[in-house]
N, C-alpha and C positions, 0 to 999 in steps of 0.2 A: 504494500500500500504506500503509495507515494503521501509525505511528509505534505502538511500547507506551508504554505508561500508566506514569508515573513510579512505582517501586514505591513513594514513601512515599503516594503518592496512593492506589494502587492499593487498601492498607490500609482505607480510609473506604469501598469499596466493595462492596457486598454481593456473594461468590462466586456466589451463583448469577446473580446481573447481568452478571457478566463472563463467564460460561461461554454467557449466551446468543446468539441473533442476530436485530439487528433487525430490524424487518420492514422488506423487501425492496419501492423502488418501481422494477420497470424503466425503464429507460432509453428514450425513445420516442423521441427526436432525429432527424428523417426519415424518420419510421416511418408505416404509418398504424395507429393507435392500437386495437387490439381485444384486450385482455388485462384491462381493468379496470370491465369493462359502462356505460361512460358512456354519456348521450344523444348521438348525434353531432351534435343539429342545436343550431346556435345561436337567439338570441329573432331575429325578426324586426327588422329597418333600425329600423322606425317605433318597436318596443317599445326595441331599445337605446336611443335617443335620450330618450324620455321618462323608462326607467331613470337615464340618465346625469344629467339634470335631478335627477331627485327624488336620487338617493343626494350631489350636488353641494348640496341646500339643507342636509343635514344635518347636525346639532350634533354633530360629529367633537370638538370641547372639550366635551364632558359624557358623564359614564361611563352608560351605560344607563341608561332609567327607563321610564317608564310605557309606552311603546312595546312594552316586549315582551309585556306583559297584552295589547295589542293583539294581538299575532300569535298569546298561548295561545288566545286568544279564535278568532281566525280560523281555525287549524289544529282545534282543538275542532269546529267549524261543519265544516272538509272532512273530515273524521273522522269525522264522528259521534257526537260523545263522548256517552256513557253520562249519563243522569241518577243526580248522586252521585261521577263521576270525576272524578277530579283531570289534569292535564298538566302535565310537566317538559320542559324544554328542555336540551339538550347540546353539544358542538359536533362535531357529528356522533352516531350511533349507537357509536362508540368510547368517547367520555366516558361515555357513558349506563353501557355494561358497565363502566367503570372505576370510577364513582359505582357501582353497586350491588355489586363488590367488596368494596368499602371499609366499603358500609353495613352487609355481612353477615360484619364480619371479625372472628368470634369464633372462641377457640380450638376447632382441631380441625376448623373447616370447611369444607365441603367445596362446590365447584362439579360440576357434572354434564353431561354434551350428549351426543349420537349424534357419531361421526365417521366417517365425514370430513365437519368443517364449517367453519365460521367457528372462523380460527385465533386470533380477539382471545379468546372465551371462554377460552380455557386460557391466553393472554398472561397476560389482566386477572387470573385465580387466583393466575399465576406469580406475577407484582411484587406482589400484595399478600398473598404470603405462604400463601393458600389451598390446598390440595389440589385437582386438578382429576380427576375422570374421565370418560375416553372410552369411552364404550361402541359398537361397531364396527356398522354400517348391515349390513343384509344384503346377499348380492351384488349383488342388485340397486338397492343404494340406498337401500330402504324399512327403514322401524323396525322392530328387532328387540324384539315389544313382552315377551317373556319375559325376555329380556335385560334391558332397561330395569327392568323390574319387578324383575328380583332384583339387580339395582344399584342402588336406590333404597332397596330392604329393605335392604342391606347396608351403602350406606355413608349416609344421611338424609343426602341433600342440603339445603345452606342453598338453594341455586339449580338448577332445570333449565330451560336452554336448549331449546328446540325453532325452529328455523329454517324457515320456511312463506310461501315456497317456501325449501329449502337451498342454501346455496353450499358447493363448487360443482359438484352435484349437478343442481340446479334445480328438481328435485320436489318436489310437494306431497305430503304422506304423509296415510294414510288417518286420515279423523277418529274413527272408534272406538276405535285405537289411543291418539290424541292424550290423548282422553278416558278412556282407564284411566290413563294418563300423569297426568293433572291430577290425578286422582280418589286415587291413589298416593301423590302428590307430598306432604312433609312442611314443606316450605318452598313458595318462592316458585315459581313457573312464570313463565317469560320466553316470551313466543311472539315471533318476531323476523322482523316483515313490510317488512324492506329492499326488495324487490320487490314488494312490493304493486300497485303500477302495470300489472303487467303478470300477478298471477295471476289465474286464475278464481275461486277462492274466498279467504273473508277471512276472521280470527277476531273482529272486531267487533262481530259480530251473537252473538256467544256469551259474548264477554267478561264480561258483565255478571253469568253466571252462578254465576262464581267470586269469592271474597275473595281469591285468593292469587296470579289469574294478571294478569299486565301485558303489556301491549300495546306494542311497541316500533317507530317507524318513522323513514323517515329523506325528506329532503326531494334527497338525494344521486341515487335513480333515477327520482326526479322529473321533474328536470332539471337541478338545481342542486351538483354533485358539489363543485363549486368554492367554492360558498356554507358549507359543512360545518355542517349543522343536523340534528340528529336528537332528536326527541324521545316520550315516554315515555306511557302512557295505565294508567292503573290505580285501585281505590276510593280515593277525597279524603285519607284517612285514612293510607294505607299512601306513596302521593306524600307525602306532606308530609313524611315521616318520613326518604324517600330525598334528599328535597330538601335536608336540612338538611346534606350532606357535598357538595352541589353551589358552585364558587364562586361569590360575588356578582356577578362581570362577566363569565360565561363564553361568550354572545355579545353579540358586536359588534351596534353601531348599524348597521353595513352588513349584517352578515348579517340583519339582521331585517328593513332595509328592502327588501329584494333578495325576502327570503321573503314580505313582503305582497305585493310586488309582483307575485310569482308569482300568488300564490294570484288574488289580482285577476284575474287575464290567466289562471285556469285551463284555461279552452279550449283556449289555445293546446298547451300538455301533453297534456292528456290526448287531440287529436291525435296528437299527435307517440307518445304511449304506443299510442296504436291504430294507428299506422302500424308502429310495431316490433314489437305484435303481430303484423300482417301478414304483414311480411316474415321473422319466428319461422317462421310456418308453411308459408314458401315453403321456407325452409333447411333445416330437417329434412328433407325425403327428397332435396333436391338432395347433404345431407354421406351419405344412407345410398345414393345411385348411386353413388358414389366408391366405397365397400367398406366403409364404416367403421362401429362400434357406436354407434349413435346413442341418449340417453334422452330422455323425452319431458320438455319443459321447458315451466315456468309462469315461466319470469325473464326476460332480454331476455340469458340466455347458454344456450350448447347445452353439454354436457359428451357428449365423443366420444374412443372409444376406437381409437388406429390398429392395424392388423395388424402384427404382427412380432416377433421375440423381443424382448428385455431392450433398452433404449435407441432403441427405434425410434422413440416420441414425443420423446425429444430431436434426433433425427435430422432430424424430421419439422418439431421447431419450428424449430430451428437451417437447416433448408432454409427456410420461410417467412419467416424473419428477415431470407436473403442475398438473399428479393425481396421487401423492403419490406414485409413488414406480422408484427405484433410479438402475438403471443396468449399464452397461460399454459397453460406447461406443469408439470402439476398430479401427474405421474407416478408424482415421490417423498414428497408431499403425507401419503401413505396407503398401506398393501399394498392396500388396495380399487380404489386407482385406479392399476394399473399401466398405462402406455403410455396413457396419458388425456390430453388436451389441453382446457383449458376454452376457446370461443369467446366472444366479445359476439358479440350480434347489433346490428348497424349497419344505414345506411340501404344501398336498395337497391343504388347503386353501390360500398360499403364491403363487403358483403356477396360480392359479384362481384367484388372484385378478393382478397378474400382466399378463395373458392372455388379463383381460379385458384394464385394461389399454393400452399394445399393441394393441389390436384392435383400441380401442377408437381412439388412435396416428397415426394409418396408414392411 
Protein backbone atom coordinates (compact mmCIF):
# COMPACT_ATOMS: atom_id res chain seq x y z
CA UNK A 1 0.00 0.00 0.00
CA UNK A 2 1.45 3.14 -1.08
CA UNK A 3 2.23 5.80 1.91
CA UNK A 4 0.14 9.50 1.54
CA UNK A 5 1.77 12.23 0.17
CA UNK A 6 3.16 14.76 2.79
CA UNK A 7 0.27 17.33 2.87
CA UNK A 8 2.68 20.23 2.49
CA UNK A 9 3.65 18.48 -0.69
CA UNK A 10 0.50 17.46 -1.58
CA UNK A 11 -0.37 21.56 -1.84
CA UNK A 12 2.02 21.98 -5.23
CA UNK A 13 -0.08 19.32 -6.70
CA UNK A 14 -2.71 19.74 -9.15
CA UNK A 15 -6.25 18.05 -7.50
CA UNK A 16 -7.21 16.65 -10.36
CA UNK A 17 -3.76 14.72 -10.51
CA UNK A 18 -4.29 13.38 -7.26
CA UNK A 19 -7.82 12.23 -7.73
CA UNK A 20 -6.60 10.28 -10.69
CA UNK A 21 -5.26 6.63 -11.47
CA UNK A 22 -2.44 5.78 -13.34
CA UNK A 23 -2.44 3.78 -15.94
CA UNK A 24 -2.41 0.21 -14.88
CA UNK A 25 0.42 -2.27 -16.27
CA UNK A 26 -0.53 -5.82 -15.05
CA UNK A 27 1.50 -7.84 -13.50
CA UNK A 28 2.67 -10.94 -15.91
CA UNK A 29 5.28 -12.76 -13.57
CA UNK A 30 4.73 -16.51 -14.66
CA UNK A 31 2.09 -15.73 -16.79
CA UNK A 32 1.81 -16.28 -20.35
CA UNK A 33 1.58 -12.88 -21.49
CA UNK A 34 -1.83 -12.12 -23.70
CA UNK A 35 -3.46 -8.97 -22.30
CA UNK A 36 -1.37 -6.30 -24.07
CA UNK A 37 -1.29 -7.54 -28.09
CA UNK A 38 2.41 -7.80 -28.37
CA UNK A 39 4.23 -9.92 -31.14
CA UNK A 40 5.02 -13.17 -29.27
CA UNK A 41 7.85 -14.03 -31.48
CA UNK A 42 11.35 -12.90 -30.88
CA UNK A 43 14.19 -11.75 -34.00
CA UNK A 44 15.77 -14.80 -35.13
CA UNK A 45 19.54 -16.27 -33.20
CA UNK A 46 21.22 -14.85 -36.42
CA UNK A 47 19.32 -11.39 -36.51
CA UNK A 48 19.94 -10.99 -32.43
CA UNK A 49 23.50 -11.27 -32.95
CA UNK A 50 24.00 -8.99 -35.79
CA UNK A 51 21.54 -6.50 -33.77
CA UNK A 52 23.72 -6.83 -30.62
CA UNK A 53 26.82 -6.00 -32.97
CA UNK A 54 25.47 -2.88 -34.58
CA UNK A 55 23.54 -1.33 -31.21
CA UNK A 56 27.29 -2.25 -29.38
CA UNK A 57 29.21 0.02 -32.08
CA UNK A 58 27.00 2.94 -31.06
CA UNK A 59 27.95 6.51 -29.84
CA UNK A 60 25.98 5.93 -26.48
CA UNK A 61 28.38 9.41 -25.48
CA UNK A 62 26.40 11.70 -28.10
CA UNK A 63 22.90 12.88 -27.78
CA UNK A 64 21.04 12.06 -31.09
CA UNK A 65 21.87 13.49 -34.56
CA UNK A 66 21.70 12.92 -37.85
CA UNK A 67 20.65 9.20 -37.52
CA UNK A 68 17.35 9.94 -36.81
CA UNK A 69 16.61 11.89 -40.49
CA UNK A 70 17.97 8.45 -41.31
CA UNK A 71 15.15 6.57 -39.81
CA UNK A 72 12.25 9.78 -40.83
CA UNK A 73 13.64 8.81 -44.14
CA UNK A 74 13.26 5.19 -43.80
CA UNK A 75 9.90 4.86 -42.19
CA UNK A 76 8.68 7.78 -44.86
CA UNK A 77 9.81 4.86 -47.64
CA UNK A 78 7.74 2.00 -45.57
CA UNK A 79 4.90 4.31 -45.22
CA UNK A 80 4.57 5.65 -48.12
CA UNK A 81 4.65 9.07 -47.37
CA UNK A 82 2.61 11.45 -49.40
CA UNK A 83 4.43 13.91 -51.74
CA UNK A 84 4.60 17.26 -49.59
CA UNK A 85 4.21 15.24 -45.89
CA UNK A 86 6.18 15.90 -43.24
CA UNK A 87 7.06 12.82 -40.39
CA UNK A 88 7.56 13.33 -36.50
CA UNK A 89 8.96 10.84 -34.26
CA UNK A 90 7.72 10.14 -30.54
CA UNK A 91 8.45 7.68 -28.14
CA UNK A 92 5.85 5.66 -28.63
CA UNK A 93 2.27 6.67 -30.16
CA UNK A 94 1.77 8.10 -26.39
CA UNK A 95 4.09 11.03 -26.72
CA UNK A 96 2.76 11.66 -30.05
CA UNK A 97 -1.06 12.29 -28.40
CA UNK A 98 0.77 14.04 -25.46
CA UNK A 99 2.63 16.52 -28.10
CA UNK A 100 -0.47 17.24 -29.81
CA UNK A 101 -2.38 18.07 -26.44
CA UNK A 102 -0.09 20.55 -25.76
CA UNK A 103 0.05 21.97 -29.37
CA UNK A 104 -3.62 22.42 -29.35
CA UNK A 105 -3.90 24.00 -25.61
CA UNK A 106 -5.98 26.88 -26.14
CA UNK A 107 -8.42 28.10 -23.98
CA UNK A 108 -11.76 26.35 -23.97
CA UNK A 109 -10.44 23.29 -25.99
CA UNK A 110 -11.68 20.66 -26.48
CA UNK A 111 -10.45 16.85 -27.57
CA UNK A 112 -13.06 14.56 -29.04
CA UNK A 113 -13.19 10.31 -29.87
CA UNK A 114 -15.82 7.44 -30.06
CA UNK A 115 -15.75 5.39 -26.88
CA UNK A 116 -14.87 2.91 -25.92
CA UNK A 117 -11.37 3.55 -27.11
CA UNK A 118 -7.86 4.21 -26.52
CA UNK A 119 -7.87 5.52 -22.92
CA UNK A 120 -4.57 7.83 -23.43
CA UNK A 121 -6.99 10.20 -25.72
CA UNK A 122 -8.83 11.43 -22.64
CA UNK A 123 -5.53 10.87 -20.28
CA UNK A 124 -3.49 13.29 -22.79
CA UNK A 125 -6.81 16.02 -22.60
CA UNK A 126 -6.95 15.36 -18.76
CA UNK A 127 -3.16 16.45 -17.64
CA UNK A 128 -3.17 19.03 -20.08
CA UNK A 129 -5.89 20.68 -18.93
CA UNK A 130 -8.29 20.05 -22.10
CA UNK A 131 -11.93 19.12 -22.08
CA UNK A 132 -12.39 15.76 -23.52
CA UNK A 133 -15.41 14.02 -25.05
CA UNK A 134 -16.65 10.65 -25.45
CA UNK A 135 -19.08 10.06 -27.80
CA UNK A 136 -20.46 6.27 -27.09
CA UNK A 137 -19.96 3.59 -30.39
CA UNK A 138 -23.17 1.82 -31.18
CA UNK A 139 -23.88 -1.60 -29.70
CA UNK A 140 -22.28 -2.86 -31.82
CA UNK A 141 -19.17 -1.11 -31.90
CA UNK A 142 -19.46 1.00 -35.13
CA UNK A 143 -19.73 4.82 -35.40
CA UNK A 144 -22.57 6.41 -34.21
CA UNK A 145 -22.16 8.90 -37.22
CA UNK A 146 -25.35 11.29 -36.18
CA UNK A 147 -23.95 11.36 -32.82
CA UNK A 148 -20.54 12.24 -33.98
CA UNK A 149 -21.81 14.94 -36.07
CA UNK A 150 -23.97 16.70 -33.58
CA UNK A 151 -20.96 16.49 -31.00
CA UNK A 152 -18.73 18.06 -33.25
CA UNK A 153 -21.43 20.95 -34.09
CA UNK A 154 -21.61 21.30 -30.53
CA UNK A 155 -18.62 21.36 -28.82
CA UNK A 156 -15.79 22.35 -32.34
CA UNK A 157 -13.21 20.12 -31.41
CA UNK A 158 -9.41 21.32 -31.58
CA UNK A 159 -8.88 17.27 -32.14
CA UNK A 160 -10.94 14.17 -33.28
CA UNK A 161 -9.60 10.91 -32.75
CA UNK A 162 -10.76 8.05 -34.95
CA UNK A 163 -8.83 4.79 -34.05
CA UNK A 164 -8.71 2.34 -37.54
CA UNK A 165 -8.77 -0.42 -36.49
CA UNK A 166 -10.18 0.53 -32.45
CA UNK A 167 -8.83 -0.73 -29.30
CA UNK A 168 -10.25 -2.47 -27.96
CA UNK A 169 -12.89 -3.09 -30.06
CA UNK A 170 -10.67 -4.00 -33.01
CA UNK A 171 -12.91 -2.87 -35.84
CA UNK A 172 -12.49 -1.12 -38.76
CA UNK A 173 -15.51 1.21 -39.06
CA UNK A 174 -17.17 2.18 -42.24
CA UNK A 175 -15.22 4.67 -44.44
CA UNK A 176 -18.30 6.86 -45.43
CA UNK A 177 -18.99 7.54 -42.15
CA UNK A 178 -15.09 8.40 -41.44
CA UNK A 179 -15.44 10.73 -44.38
CA UNK A 180 -18.44 12.96 -43.06
CA UNK A 181 -16.30 12.66 -39.97
CA UNK A 182 -13.31 14.48 -41.61
CA UNK A 183 -15.52 16.48 -43.82
CA UNK A 184 -17.32 17.93 -40.38
CA UNK A 185 -14.21 18.20 -38.53
CA UNK A 186 -13.34 21.99 -37.44
CA UNK A 187 -9.99 21.11 -36.20
CA UNK A 188 -7.55 18.43 -36.63
CA UNK A 189 -8.54 14.63 -37.43
CA UNK A 190 -6.07 12.13 -35.97
CA UNK A 191 -6.61 8.61 -37.78
CA UNK A 192 -4.65 6.25 -35.29
CA UNK A 193 -3.36 3.01 -37.27
CA UNK A 194 -1.58 1.23 -34.03
CA UNK A 195 -2.50 -1.97 -35.81
CA UNK A 196 -1.87 -1.22 -39.19
CA UNK A 197 0.14 -4.41 -39.59
CA UNK A 198 -2.57 -6.46 -39.30
CA UNK A 199 -5.76 -4.43 -40.92
CA UNK A 200 -7.19 -4.91 -44.27
CA UNK A 201 -7.43 -1.41 -45.17
CA UNK A 202 -5.38 1.76 -44.52
CA UNK A 203 -5.83 5.57 -44.53
CA UNK A 204 -2.73 6.29 -46.42
CA UNK A 205 -3.95 6.19 -49.68
CA UNK A 206 -6.53 8.84 -48.73
CA UNK A 207 -4.57 10.86 -46.43
CA UNK A 208 -3.34 13.17 -48.84
CA UNK A 209 -6.74 14.23 -49.57
CA UNK A 210 -7.18 16.26 -46.43
CA UNK A 211 -5.13 19.45 -44.86
CA UNK A 212 -6.30 18.62 -41.44
CA UNK A 213 -6.01 14.99 -41.18
CA UNK A 214 -2.78 13.15 -39.69
CA UNK A 215 -1.69 9.88 -39.92
CA UNK A 216 -0.47 8.34 -36.61
CA UNK A 217 1.49 4.82 -36.21
CA UNK A 218 3.60 3.08 -34.05
CA UNK A 219 6.54 0.60 -34.63
CA UNK A 220 5.01 -1.10 -31.07
CA UNK A 221 2.78 -3.95 -33.31
CA UNK A 222 5.31 -4.10 -35.47
CA UNK A 223 7.23 -5.89 -33.41
CA UNK A 224 9.11 -3.77 -31.47
CA UNK A 225 6.60 -2.87 -28.37
CA UNK A 226 9.91 -2.65 -26.21
CA UNK A 227 11.63 -0.30 -28.66
CA UNK A 228 8.79 2.45 -27.89
CA UNK A 229 8.66 4.47 -31.22
CA UNK A 230 5.72 5.86 -32.64
CA UNK A 231 5.48 8.40 -35.17
CA UNK A 232 3.26 10.97 -37.00
CA UNK A 233 2.42 11.50 -40.80
CA UNK A 234 0.64 14.74 -41.88
CA UNK A 235 1.06 18.15 -44.62
CA UNK A 236 5.10 19.53 -44.11
CA UNK A 237 3.45 22.40 -42.98
CA UNK A 238 1.20 21.51 -40.01
CA UNK A 239 4.20 18.68 -38.73
CA UNK A 240 6.48 21.39 -38.31
CA UNK A 241 4.35 23.21 -36.31
CA UNK A 242 3.52 20.15 -33.89
CA UNK A 243 7.05 19.49 -33.90
CA UNK A 244 8.03 22.42 -32.25
CA UNK A 245 6.46 21.29 -28.51
CA UNK A 246 8.29 17.92 -29.33
CA UNK A 247 11.69 17.46 -27.12
CA UNK A 248 15.08 17.75 -28.65
CA UNK A 249 16.33 14.15 -27.53
CA UNK A 250 13.09 12.24 -27.29
CA UNK A 251 14.45 9.04 -28.93
CA UNK A 252 17.31 7.24 -28.08
CA UNK A 253 20.35 6.28 -30.35
CA UNK A 254 19.17 2.76 -29.43
CA UNK A 255 15.74 3.12 -30.29
CA UNK A 256 16.47 4.38 -33.65
CA UNK A 257 19.19 1.93 -34.30
CA UNK A 258 16.93 -1.00 -33.37
CA UNK A 259 14.02 0.62 -35.65
CA UNK A 260 16.46 0.67 -38.81
CA UNK A 261 17.27 -2.30 -38.09
CA UNK A 262 13.99 -3.46 -38.33
CA UNK A 263 12.87 -1.80 -41.14
CA UNK A 264 16.03 -3.44 -42.87
CA UNK A 265 15.17 -7.02 -41.97
CA UNK A 266 11.26 -6.01 -42.84
CA UNK A 267 10.45 -9.44 -44.10
CA UNK A 268 11.17 -10.91 -41.40
CA UNK A 269 7.79 -8.85 -39.64
CA UNK A 270 5.69 -8.72 -41.93
CA UNK A 271 5.82 -12.60 -41.76
CA UNK A 272 5.44 -12.92 -38.48
CA UNK A 273 2.31 -10.03 -39.04
CA UNK A 274 0.90 -12.78 -41.62
CA UNK A 275 1.38 -15.59 -39.51
CA UNK A 276 -0.83 -13.74 -36.63
CA UNK A 277 -3.15 -12.98 -39.28
CA UNK A 278 -3.44 -16.54 -39.70
CA UNK A 279 -3.82 -17.77 -36.64
CA UNK A 280 -6.67 -14.28 -36.08
CA UNK A 281 -8.70 -16.35 -38.36
CA UNK A 282 -8.20 -19.71 -36.83
CA UNK A 283 -9.42 -18.16 -33.39
CA UNK A 284 -12.49 -16.44 -34.13
CA UNK A 285 -14.84 -19.39 -34.40
CA UNK A 286 -12.79 -21.62 -32.20
CA UNK A 287 -13.72 -18.54 -29.19
CA UNK A 288 -17.50 -18.51 -30.99
CA UNK A 289 -17.74 -22.87 -30.40
CA UNK A 290 -17.08 -22.15 -26.62
CA UNK A 291 -20.57 -19.94 -26.54
CA UNK A 292 -19.18 -16.62 -26.53
CA UNK A 293 -19.93 -13.19 -28.51
CA UNK A 294 -17.39 -12.84 -30.69
CA UNK A 295 -16.55 -9.33 -33.06
CA UNK A 296 -14.85 -9.55 -36.17
CA UNK A 297 -11.24 -8.18 -35.75
CA UNK A 298 -8.66 -6.20 -38.15
CA UNK A 299 -5.87 -6.13 -34.96
CA UNK A 300 -3.98 -9.10 -33.64
CA UNK A 301 -6.60 -8.91 -30.44
CA UNK A 302 -10.23 -10.47 -30.42
CA UNK A 303 -12.79 -8.48 -28.15
CA UNK A 304 -15.39 -11.25 -26.75
CA UNK A 305 -18.11 -11.10 -24.62
CA UNK A 306 -18.78 -14.04 -21.86
CA UNK A 307 -22.25 -15.28 -20.90
CA UNK A 308 -23.56 -14.54 -17.56
CA UNK A 309 -24.99 -11.92 -15.26
CA UNK A 310 -22.89 -8.89 -13.74
CA UNK A 311 -19.05 -10.09 -12.85
CA UNK A 312 -18.84 -13.10 -14.97
CA UNK A 313 -15.90 -11.64 -17.14
CA UNK A 314 -14.03 -11.01 -13.82
CA UNK A 315 -14.81 -14.46 -12.82
CA UNK A 316 -13.84 -15.75 -16.11
CA UNK A 317 -10.57 -13.67 -16.05
CA UNK A 318 -9.79 -14.35 -12.46
CA UNK A 319 -10.30 -18.25 -13.42
CA UNK A 320 -7.63 -17.84 -16.51
CA UNK A 321 -5.32 -16.03 -14.32
CA UNK A 322 -5.34 -19.21 -11.42
CA UNK A 323 -4.17 -21.33 -14.95
CA UNK A 324 -1.53 -19.34 -16.04
CA UNK A 325 -2.38 -17.04 -18.72
CA UNK A 326 -3.19 -13.21 -17.91
CA UNK A 327 -5.66 -11.39 -20.68
CA UNK A 328 -7.77 -7.82 -20.15
CA UNK A 329 -10.43 -7.71 -18.79
CA UNK A 330 -12.11 -4.69 -20.26
CA UNK A 331 -15.72 -5.02 -18.47
CA UNK A 332 -15.61 -1.84 -16.45
CA UNK A 333 -13.60 -0.14 -19.27
CA UNK A 334 -17.30 1.17 -20.75
CA UNK A 335 -21.35 0.33 -20.06
CA UNK A 336 -20.79 -0.82 -23.93
CA UNK A 337 -18.50 -3.54 -22.96
CA UNK A 338 -20.14 -5.37 -20.01
CA UNK A 339 -18.63 -8.98 -19.34
CA UNK A 340 -16.11 -8.27 -22.22
CA UNK A 341 -12.78 -9.76 -22.08
CA UNK A 342 -10.13 -8.30 -24.71
CA UNK A 343 -7.72 -11.26 -26.08
CA UNK A 344 -4.20 -10.89 -28.04
CA UNK A 345 -3.99 -13.11 -30.47
CA UNK A 346 -0.49 -15.01 -30.20
CA UNK A 347 1.28 -17.75 -31.83
CA UNK A 348 -0.40 -20.87 -32.43
CA UNK A 349 0.64 -22.75 -29.33
CA UNK A 350 -0.08 -19.37 -27.04
CA UNK A 351 -3.27 -19.23 -28.66
CA UNK A 352 -4.02 -23.03 -27.55
CA UNK A 353 -3.03 -22.85 -24.25
CA UNK A 354 -5.16 -19.83 -23.45
CA UNK A 355 -8.37 -21.48 -25.44
CA UNK A 356 -7.94 -24.16 -22.95
CA UNK A 357 -7.79 -22.09 -20.09
CA UNK A 358 -10.90 -20.18 -21.40
CA UNK A 359 -12.80 -23.04 -21.58
CA UNK A 360 -11.53 -24.43 -18.40
CA UNK A 361 -12.90 -20.79 -16.66
CA UNK A 362 -16.21 -20.68 -18.36
Amino acid sequence: MTAAIDPRLAKLIRQDVQSMHAYAVQDATGLLKMDAMENPYRLPPALQQALGQRLGAVELNRYPGSRLEDLRQALARHAQLPEGFGLMLGNGSDELISLLAMACDRPGATILAPVPGFVMYAMSAQLQGLNFVGVPLTADFELDEAAMLAAIEEHQPAIVYLAYPNNPTANLWDDAVIEHIVAAAPGLVVMDEAYQPFASRSYIDRVARHGHVLLMRTLSKFGLAGVRLGYMMGPSALIAEIDKVRPPYNISVLNAECALFALEHAEVFDAQAADLRTQRDALLPALRVLGLKVWKSDANMVLVRVPGGEGAAQAVFDGMKARGVLVKNVSKMHPLLANCLRLTVGSADDNAQMLRALQQSL
